[in-house]
N, C-alpha and C positions, 0 to 999 in steps of 0.2 A: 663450214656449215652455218655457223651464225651470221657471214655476211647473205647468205640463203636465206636466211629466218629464223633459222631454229634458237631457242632458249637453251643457254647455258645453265649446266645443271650444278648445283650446288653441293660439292660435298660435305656430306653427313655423316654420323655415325648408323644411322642406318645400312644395310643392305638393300641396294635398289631391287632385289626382287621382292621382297618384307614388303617394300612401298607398293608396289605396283598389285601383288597381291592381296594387301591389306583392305579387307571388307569391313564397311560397316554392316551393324546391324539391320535397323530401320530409320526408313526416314517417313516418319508417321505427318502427316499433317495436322497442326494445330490450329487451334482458334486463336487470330491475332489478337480479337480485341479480349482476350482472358489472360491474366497475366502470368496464372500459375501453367506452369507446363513440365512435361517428364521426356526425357530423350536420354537414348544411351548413345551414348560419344564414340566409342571405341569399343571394338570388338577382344581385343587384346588384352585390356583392364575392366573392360565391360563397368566402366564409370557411368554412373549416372548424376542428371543434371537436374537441381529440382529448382525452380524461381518460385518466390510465393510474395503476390502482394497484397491477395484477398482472399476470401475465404470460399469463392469457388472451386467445384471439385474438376478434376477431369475424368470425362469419360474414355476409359479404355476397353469397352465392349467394341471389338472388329463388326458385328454381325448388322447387318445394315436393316435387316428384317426392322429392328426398333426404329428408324427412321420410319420407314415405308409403310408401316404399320396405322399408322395414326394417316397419311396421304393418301393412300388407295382406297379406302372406302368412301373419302368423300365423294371422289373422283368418280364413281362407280355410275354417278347419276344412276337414270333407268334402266342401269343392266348392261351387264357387257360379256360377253363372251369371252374364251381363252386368246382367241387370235385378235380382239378388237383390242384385250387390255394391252395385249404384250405391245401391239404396233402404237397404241396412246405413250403406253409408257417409255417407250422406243428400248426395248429389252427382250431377251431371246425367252422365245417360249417356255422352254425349261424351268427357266429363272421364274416367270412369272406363275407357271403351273404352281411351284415349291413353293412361292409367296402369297398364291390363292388360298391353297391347302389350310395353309396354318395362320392365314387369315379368320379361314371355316374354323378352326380347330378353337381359335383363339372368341369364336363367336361375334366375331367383328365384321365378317360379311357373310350370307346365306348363298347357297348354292339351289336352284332349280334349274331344269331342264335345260345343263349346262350354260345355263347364265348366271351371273354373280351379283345380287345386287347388296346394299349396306343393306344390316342389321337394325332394324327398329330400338 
């Protein structure tokens, strides 16, 4: 096999099915140019990893709402409709229905007769 191609495997004290089934956690994406970052390594000792070489924080909210929040209203120009934002924003209806909503909610944009524009 190896003159085939294949990689010779290394014995370990491992059990090869341990390896094979061994999951990590997450693999979160960071911000390269922040130096501090959090990642857990291993699922098995659930180790975590902390660098710190400034005193920035990292944000661990998943919810992307707080991105988008502060984006969509500029964008709004003179109004847009549920089907115009979703196709601008290239995102399924749904998604933008939910992020219109609590857009209104949050008093960051006004809703009239089904159109959405920024909030004064």
């Amino acid at each position: 096999l190896i003159e085939m191609g294949a990689i010779p495997y290394e014995i370990s004290n491992e059990n090869i099915y341990d390896l094979v089934n061994k999951k990590e956690i997450r693999f979160d994406q960071i911000d390269i140019f922040n130096t501090k970052a959090i990642a857990i390594v291993n699922e098995d000792t659930k180790t975590e990893v902390f660098t710190e070489d400034n005193n920035k924080e990292v944000c661990l909210n998943k919810d992307l709402y707080n991105v988008v929040s502060g984006y969509i209203p500029e964008q709004l120009g003179n109004g847009m409709n549920l089907t115009d934002a979703s196709k601008t924003f290239n995102i399924s209806k749904g998604q933008m229905n939910i992020w219109l909503k609590r857009l209104c909610e949050d008093r960051l944009i006004k809703k009239s007769d089904n159109i959405y524009y920024k909030n004064d």
